[in-house]
mmCIF file of the C-alpha atoms, coordinates in Angstrom:
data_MODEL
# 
_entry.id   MODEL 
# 
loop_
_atom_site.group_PDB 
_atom_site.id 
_atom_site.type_symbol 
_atom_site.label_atom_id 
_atom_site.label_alt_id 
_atom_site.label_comp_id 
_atom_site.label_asym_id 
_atom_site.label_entity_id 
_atom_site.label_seq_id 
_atom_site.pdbx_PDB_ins_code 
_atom_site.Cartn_x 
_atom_site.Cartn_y 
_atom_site.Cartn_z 
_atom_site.occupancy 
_atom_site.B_iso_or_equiv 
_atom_site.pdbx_formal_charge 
_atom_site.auth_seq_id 
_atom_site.auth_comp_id 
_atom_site.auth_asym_id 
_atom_site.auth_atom_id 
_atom_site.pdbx_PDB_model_num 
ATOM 1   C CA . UNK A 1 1   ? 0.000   0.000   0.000   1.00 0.00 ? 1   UNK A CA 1 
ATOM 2   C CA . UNK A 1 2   ? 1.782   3.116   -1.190  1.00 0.00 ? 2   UNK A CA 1 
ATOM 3   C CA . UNK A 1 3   ? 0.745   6.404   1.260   1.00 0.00 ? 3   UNK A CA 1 
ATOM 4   C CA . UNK A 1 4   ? 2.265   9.688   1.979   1.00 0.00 ? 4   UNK A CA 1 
ATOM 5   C CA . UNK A 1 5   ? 1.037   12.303  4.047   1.00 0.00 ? 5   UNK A CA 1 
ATOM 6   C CA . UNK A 1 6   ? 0.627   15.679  2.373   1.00 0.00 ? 6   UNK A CA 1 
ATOM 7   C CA . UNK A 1 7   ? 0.858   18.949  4.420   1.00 0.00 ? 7   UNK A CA 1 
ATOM 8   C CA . UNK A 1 8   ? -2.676  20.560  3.772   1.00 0.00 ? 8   UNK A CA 1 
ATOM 9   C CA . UNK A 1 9   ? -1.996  23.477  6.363   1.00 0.00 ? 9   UNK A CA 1 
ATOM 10  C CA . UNK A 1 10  ? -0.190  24.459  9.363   1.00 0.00 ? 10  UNK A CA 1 
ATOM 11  C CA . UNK A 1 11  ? 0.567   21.850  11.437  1.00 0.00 ? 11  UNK A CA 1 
ATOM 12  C CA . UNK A 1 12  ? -2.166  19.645  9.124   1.00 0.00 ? 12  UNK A CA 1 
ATOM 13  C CA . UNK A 1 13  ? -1.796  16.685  7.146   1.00 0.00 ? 13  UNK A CA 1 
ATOM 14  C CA . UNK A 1 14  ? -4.102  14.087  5.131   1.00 0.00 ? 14  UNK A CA 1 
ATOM 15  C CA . UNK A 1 15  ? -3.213  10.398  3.910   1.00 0.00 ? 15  UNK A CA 1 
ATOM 16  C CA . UNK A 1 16  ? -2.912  10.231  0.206   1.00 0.00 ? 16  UNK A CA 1 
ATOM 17  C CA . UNK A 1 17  ? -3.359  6.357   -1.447  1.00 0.00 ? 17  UNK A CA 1 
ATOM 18  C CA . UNK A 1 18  ? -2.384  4.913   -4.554  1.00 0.00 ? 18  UNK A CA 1 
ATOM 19  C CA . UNK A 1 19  ? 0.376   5.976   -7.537  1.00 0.00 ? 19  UNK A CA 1 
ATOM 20  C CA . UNK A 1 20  ? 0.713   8.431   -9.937  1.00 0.00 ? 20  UNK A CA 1 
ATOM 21  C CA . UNK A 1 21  ? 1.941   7.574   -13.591 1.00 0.00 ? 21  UNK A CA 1 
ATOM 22  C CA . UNK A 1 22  ? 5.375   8.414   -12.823 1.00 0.00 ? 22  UNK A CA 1 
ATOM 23  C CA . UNK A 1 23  ? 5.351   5.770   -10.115 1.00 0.00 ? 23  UNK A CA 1 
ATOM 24  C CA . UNK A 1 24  ? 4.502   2.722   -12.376 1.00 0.00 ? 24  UNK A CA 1 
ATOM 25  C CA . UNK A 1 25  ? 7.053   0.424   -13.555 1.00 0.00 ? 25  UNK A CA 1 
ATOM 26  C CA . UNK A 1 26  ? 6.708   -2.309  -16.246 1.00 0.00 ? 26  UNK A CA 1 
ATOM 27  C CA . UNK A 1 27  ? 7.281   -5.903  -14.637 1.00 0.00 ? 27  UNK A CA 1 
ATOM 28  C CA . UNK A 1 28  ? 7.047   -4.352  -11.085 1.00 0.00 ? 28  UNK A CA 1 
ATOM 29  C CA . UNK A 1 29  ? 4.737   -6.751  -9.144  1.00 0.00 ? 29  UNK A CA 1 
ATOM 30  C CA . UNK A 1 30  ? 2.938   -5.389  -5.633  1.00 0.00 ? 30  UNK A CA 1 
ATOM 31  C CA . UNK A 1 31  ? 1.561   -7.450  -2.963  1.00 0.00 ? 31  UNK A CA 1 
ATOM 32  C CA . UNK A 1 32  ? -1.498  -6.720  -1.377  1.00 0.00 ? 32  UNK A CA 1 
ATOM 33  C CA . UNK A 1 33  ? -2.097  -7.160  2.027   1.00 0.00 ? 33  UNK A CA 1 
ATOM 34  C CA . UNK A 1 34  ? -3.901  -7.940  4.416   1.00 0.00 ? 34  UNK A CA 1 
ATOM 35  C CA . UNK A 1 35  ? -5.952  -11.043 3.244   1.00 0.00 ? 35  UNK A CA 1 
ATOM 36  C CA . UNK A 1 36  ? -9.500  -11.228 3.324   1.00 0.00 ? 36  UNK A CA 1 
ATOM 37  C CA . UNK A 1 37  ? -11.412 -14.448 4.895   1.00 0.00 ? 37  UNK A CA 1 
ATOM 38  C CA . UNK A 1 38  ? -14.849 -14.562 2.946   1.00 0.00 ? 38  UNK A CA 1 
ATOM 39  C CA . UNK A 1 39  ? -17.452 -15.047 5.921   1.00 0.00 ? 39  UNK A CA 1 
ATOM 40  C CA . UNK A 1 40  ? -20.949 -17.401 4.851   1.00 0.00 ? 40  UNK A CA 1 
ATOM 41  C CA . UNK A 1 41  ? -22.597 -13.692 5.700   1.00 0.00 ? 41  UNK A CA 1 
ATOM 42  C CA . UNK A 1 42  ? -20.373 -12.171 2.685   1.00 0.00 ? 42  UNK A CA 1 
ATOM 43  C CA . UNK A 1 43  ? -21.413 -14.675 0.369   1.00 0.00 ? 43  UNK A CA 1 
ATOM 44  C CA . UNK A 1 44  ? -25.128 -14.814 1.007   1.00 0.00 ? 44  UNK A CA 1 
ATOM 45  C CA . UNK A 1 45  ? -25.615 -11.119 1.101   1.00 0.00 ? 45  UNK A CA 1 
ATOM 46  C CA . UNK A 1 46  ? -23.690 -10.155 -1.940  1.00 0.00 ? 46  UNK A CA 1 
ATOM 47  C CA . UNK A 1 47  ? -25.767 -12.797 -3.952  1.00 0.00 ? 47  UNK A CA 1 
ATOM 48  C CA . UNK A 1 48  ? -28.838 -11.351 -2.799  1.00 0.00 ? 48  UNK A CA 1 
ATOM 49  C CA . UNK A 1 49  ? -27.638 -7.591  -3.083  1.00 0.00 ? 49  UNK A CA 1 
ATOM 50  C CA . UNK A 1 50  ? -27.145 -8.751  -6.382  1.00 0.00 ? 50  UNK A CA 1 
ATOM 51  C CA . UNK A 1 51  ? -29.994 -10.620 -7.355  1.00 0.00 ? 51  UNK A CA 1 
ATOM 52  C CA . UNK A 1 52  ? -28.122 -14.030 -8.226  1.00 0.00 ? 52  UNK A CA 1 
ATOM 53  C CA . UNK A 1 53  ? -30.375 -16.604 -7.303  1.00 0.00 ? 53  UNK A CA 1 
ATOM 54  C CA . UNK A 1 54  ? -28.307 -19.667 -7.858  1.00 0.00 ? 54  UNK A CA 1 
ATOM 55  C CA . UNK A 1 55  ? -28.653 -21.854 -5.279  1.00 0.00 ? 55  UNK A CA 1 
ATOM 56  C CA . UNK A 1 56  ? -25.466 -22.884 -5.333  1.00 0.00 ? 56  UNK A CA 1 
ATOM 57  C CA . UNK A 1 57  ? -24.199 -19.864 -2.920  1.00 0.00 ? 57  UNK A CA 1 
ATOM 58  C CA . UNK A 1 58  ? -26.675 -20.147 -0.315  1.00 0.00 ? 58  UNK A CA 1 
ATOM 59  C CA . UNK A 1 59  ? -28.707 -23.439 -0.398  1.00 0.00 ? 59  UNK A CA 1 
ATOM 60  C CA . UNK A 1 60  ? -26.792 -26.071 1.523   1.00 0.00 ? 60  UNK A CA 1 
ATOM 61  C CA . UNK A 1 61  ? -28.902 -28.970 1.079   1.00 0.00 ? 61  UNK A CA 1 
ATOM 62  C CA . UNK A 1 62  ? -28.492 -28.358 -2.541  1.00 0.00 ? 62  UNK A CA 1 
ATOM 63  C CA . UNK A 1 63  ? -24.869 -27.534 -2.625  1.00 0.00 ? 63  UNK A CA 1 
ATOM 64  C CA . UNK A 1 64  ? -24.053 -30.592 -0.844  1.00 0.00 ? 64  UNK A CA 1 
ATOM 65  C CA . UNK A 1 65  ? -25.132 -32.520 -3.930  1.00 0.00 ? 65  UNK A CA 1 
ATOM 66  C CA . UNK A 1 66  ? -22.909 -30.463 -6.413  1.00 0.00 ? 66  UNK A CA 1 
ATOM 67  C CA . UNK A 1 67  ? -19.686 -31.753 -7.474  1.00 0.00 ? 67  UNK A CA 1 
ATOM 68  C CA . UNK A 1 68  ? -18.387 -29.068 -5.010  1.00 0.00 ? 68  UNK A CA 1 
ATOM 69  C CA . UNK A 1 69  ? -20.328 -30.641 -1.636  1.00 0.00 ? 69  UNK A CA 1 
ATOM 70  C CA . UNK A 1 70  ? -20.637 -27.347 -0.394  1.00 0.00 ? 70  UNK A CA 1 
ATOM 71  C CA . UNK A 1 71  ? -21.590 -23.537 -0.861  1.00 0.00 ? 71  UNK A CA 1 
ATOM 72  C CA . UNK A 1 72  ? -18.764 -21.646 -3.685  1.00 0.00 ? 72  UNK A CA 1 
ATOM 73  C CA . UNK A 1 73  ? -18.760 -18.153 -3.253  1.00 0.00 ? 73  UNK A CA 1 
ATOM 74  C CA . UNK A 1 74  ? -20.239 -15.994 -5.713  1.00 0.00 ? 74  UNK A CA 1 
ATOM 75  C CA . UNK A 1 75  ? -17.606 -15.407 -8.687  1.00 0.00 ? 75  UNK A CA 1 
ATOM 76  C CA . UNK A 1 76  ? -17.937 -11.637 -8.924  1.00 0.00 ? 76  UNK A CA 1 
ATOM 77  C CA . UNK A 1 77  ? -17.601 -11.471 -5.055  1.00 0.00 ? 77  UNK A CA 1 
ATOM 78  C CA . UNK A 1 78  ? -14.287 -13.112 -5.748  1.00 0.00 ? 78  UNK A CA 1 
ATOM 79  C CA . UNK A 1 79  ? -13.238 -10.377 -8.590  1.00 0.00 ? 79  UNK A CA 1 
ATOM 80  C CA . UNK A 1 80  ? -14.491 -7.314  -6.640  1.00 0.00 ? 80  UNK A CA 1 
ATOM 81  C CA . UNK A 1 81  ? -12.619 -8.431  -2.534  1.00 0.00 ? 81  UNK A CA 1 
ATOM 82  C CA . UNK A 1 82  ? -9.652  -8.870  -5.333  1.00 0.00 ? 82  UNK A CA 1 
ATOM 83  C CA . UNK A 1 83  ? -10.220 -5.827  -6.926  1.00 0.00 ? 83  UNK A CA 1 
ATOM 84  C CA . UNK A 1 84  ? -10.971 -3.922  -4.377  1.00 0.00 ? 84  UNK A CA 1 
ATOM 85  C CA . UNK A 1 85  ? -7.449  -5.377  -2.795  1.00 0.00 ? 85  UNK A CA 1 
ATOM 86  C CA . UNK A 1 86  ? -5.522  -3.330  -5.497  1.00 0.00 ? 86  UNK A CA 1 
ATOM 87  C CA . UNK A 1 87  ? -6.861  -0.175  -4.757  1.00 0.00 ? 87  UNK A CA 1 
ATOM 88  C CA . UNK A 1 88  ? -4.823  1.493   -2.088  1.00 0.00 ? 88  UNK A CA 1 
ATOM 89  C CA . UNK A 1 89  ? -1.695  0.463   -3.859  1.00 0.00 ? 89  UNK A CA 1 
ATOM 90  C CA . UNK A 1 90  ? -2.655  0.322   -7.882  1.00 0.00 ? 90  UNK A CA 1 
ATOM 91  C CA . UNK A 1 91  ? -5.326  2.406   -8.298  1.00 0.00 ? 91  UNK A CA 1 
ATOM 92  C CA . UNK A 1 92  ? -6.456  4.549   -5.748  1.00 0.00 ? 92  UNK A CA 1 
ATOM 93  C CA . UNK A 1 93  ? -6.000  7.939   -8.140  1.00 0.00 ? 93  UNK A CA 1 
ATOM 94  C CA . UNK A 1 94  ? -7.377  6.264   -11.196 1.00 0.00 ? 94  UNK A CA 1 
ATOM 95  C CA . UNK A 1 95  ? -9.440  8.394   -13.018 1.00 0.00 ? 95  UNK A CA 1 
ATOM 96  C CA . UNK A 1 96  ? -11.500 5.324   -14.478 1.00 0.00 ? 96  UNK A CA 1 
ATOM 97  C CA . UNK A 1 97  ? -11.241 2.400   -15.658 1.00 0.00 ? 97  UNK A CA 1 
ATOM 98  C CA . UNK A 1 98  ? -10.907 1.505   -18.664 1.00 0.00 ? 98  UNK A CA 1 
ATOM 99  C CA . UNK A 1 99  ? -11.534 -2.089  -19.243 1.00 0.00 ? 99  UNK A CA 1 
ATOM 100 C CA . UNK A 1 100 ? -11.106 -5.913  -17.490 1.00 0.00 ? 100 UNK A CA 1 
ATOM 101 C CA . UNK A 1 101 ? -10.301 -8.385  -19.834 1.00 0.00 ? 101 UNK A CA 1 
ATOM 102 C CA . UNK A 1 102 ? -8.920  -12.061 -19.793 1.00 0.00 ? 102 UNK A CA 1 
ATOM 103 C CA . UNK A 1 103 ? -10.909 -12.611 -16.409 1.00 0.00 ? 103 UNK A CA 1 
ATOM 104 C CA . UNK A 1 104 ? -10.306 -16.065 -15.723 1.00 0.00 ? 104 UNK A CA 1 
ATOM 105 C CA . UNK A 1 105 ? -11.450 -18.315 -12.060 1.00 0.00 ? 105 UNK A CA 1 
ATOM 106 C CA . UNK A 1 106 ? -9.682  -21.763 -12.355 1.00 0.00 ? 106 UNK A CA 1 
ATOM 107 C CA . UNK A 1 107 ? -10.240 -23.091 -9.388  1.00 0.00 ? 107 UNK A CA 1 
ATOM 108 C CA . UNK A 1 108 ? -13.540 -22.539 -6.612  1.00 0.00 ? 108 UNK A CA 1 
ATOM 109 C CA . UNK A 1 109 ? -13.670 -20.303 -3.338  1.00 0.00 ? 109 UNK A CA 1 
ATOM 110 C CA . UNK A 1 110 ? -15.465 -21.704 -0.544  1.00 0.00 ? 110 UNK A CA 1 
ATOM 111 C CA . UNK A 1 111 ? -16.527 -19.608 2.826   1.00 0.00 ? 111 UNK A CA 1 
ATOM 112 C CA . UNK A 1 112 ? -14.060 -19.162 4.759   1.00 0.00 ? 112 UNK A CA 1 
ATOM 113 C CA . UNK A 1 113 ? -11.413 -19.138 2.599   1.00 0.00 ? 113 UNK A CA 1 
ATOM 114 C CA . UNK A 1 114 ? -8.800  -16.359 2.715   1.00 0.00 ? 114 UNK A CA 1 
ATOM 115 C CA . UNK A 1 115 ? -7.760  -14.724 -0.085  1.00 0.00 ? 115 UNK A CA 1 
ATOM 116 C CA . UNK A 1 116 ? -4.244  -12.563 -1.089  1.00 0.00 ? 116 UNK A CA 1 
ATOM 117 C CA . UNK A 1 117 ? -3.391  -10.909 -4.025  1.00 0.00 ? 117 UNK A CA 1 
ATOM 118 C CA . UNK A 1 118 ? -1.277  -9.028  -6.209  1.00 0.00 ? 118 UNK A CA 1 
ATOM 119 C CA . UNK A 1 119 ? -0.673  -6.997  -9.400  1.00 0.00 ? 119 UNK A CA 1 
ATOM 120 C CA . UNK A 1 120 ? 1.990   -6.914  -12.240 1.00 0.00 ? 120 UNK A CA 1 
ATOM 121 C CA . UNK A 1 121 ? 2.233   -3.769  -13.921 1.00 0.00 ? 121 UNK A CA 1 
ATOM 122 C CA . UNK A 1 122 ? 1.650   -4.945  -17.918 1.00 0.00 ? 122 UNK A CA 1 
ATOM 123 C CA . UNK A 1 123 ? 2.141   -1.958  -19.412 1.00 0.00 ? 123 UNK A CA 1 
ATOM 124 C CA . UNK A 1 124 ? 2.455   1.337   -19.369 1.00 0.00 ? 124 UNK A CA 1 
ATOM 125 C CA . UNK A 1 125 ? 2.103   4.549   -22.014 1.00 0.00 ? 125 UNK A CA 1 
ATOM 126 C CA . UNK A 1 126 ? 0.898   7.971   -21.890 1.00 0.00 ? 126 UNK A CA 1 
ATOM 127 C CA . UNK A 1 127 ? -2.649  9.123   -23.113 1.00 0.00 ? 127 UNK A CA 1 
ATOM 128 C CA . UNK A 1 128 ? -2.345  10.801  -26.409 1.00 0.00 ? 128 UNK A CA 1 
ATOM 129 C CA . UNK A 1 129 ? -5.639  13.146  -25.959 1.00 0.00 ? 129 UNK A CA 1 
ATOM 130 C CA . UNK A 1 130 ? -5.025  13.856  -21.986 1.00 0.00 ? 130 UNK A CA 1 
ATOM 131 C CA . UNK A 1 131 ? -1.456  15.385  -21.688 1.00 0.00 ? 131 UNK A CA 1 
ATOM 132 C CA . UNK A 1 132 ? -1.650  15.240  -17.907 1.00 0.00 ? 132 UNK A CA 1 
ATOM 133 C CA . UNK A 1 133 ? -2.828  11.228  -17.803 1.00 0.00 ? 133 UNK A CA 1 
ATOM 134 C CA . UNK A 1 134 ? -1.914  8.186   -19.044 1.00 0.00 ? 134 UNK A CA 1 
ATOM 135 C CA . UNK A 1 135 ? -2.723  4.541   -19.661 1.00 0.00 ? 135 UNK A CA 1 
ATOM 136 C CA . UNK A 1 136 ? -1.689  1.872   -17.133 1.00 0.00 ? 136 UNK A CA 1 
ATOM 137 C CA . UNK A 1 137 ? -2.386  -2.196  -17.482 1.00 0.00 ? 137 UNK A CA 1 
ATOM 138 C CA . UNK A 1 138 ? -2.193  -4.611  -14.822 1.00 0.00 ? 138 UNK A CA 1 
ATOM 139 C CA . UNK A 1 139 ? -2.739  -8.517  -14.621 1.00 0.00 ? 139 UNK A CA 1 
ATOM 140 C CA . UNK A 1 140 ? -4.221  -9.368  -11.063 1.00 0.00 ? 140 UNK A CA 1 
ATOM 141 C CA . UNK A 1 141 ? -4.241  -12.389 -9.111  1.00 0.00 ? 141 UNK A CA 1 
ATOM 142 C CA . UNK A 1 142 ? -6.023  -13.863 -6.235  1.00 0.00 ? 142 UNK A CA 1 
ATOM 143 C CA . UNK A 1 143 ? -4.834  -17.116 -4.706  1.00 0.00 ? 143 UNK A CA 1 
ATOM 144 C CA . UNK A 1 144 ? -6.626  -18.604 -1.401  1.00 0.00 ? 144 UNK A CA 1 
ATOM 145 C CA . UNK A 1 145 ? -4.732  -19.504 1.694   1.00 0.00 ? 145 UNK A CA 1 
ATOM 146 C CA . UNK A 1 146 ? -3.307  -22.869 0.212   1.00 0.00 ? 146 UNK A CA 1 
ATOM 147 C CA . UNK A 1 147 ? -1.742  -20.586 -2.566  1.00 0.00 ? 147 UNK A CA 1 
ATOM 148 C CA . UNK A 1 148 ? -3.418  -21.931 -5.239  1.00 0.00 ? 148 UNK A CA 1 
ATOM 149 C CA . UNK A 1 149 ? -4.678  -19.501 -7.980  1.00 0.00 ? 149 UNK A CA 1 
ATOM 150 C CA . UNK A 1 150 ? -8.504  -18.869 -8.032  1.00 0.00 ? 150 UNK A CA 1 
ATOM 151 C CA . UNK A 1 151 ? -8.617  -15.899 -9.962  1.00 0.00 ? 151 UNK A CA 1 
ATOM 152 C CA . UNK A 1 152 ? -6.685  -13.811 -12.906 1.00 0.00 ? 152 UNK A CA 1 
ATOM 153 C CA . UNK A 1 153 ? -7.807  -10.761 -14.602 1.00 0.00 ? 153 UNK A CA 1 
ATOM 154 C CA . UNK A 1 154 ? -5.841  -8.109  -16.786 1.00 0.00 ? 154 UNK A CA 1 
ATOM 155 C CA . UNK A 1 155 ? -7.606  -4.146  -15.931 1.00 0.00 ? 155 UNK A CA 1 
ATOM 156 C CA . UNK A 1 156 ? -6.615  -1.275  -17.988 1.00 0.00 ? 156 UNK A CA 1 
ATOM 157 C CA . UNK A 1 157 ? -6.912  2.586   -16.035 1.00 0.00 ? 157 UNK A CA 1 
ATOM 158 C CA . UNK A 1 158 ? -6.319  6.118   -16.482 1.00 0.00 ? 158 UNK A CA 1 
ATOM 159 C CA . UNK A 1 159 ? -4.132  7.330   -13.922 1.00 0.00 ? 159 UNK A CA 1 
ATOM 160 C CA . UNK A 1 160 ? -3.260  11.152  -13.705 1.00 0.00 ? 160 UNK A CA 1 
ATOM 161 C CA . UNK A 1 161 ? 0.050   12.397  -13.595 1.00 0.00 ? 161 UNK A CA 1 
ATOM 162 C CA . UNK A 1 162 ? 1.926   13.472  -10.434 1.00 0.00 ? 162 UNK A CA 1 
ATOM 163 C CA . UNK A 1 163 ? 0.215   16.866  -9.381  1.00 0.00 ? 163 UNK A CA 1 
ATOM 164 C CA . UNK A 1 164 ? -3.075  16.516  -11.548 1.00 0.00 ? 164 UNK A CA 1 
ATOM 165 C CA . UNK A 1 165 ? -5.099  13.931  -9.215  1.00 0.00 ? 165 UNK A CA 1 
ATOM 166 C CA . UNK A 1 166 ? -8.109  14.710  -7.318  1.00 0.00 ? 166 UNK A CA 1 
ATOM 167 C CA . UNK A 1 167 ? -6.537  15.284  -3.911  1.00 0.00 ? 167 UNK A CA 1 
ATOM 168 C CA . UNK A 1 168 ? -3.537  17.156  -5.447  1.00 0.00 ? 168 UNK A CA 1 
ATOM 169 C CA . UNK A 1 169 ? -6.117  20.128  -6.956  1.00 0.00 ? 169 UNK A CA 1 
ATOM 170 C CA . UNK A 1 170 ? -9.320  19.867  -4.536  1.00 0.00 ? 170 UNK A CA 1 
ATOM 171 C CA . UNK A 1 171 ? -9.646  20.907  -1.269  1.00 0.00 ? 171 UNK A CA 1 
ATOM 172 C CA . UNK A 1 172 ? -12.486 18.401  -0.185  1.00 0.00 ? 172 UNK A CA 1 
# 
């Protein structure tokens, strides 16, 4: 998790997350911690915040007679406590994002599994209509707390140049 503390005053200072273009490196790989442990009450209420009803994630009785034996956890739960694990460190200043491709799950997360992960930078270029931004591509990976892989996905972003984020101009 990349953080600095910017002087906003006398005597005043605020937490800034996340890296600026500049700070990106091709091949440079960051590890995000802490884990997350995915609780049966994570599971059932993202599927029903977002109206999956496959029984799979919250019907025991009829996950028990899957090839699985038990509840898997929803797949984009999986992708967004990943996601969302990249944030502080990869793209806490993005502007937006720009695409997810090549999202792949090869292998199931069950409750109460704990999940790490980390990001390669892909590539890196400067935008050619936005002078003060540019274009950064990462390939994420989750693994669960045996290390094995459960989840791969490449994201593309706009992230602004040192001095032209959000909390370098506003005063919020």
């Amino acid at each position: 998790m990349v953080a600095e503390a910017k002087q906003v005053g006398p005597n005043r200072y605020r937490e800034s997350y996340g890296r600026y273009l500049e700070d990106f490196k091709v091949g440079d790989v960051y590890e995000h911690r802490p884990g997350r442990t995915i609780s049966e009450a994570d599971n059932t209420w993202f599927t029903l915040l977002t109206m999956n009803q496959h029984p799979l994630h919250f019907d025991k009785a009829y996950a028990a007679k899957s090839e699985f034996g038990k509840p898997l956890v929803n797949s984009c739960l999986t992708l967004s406590i990943v996601a969302g694990m990249s944030v502080s460190d990869v793209s806490q200043k993005t502007i937006a994002n720009l695409g997810w491709d090549d999202v792949k799950m090869p292998a199931p997360v069950f409750n109460g599994d704990t999940l790490y992960a980390q990001s390669e930078v892909l590539s890196i270029r400067e935008s050619k209509s936005r002078p003060t931004q540019g274009i950064v591509r990462i390939r994420s990976i989750g693994k669960n707390q045996d290390g094995v892989v459960v989840i791969s996905f490449e994201r593309t972003m706009l992230i602004p140049k040192r001095g032209h984020a959000v909390d370098d101009l506003a005063d919020y």
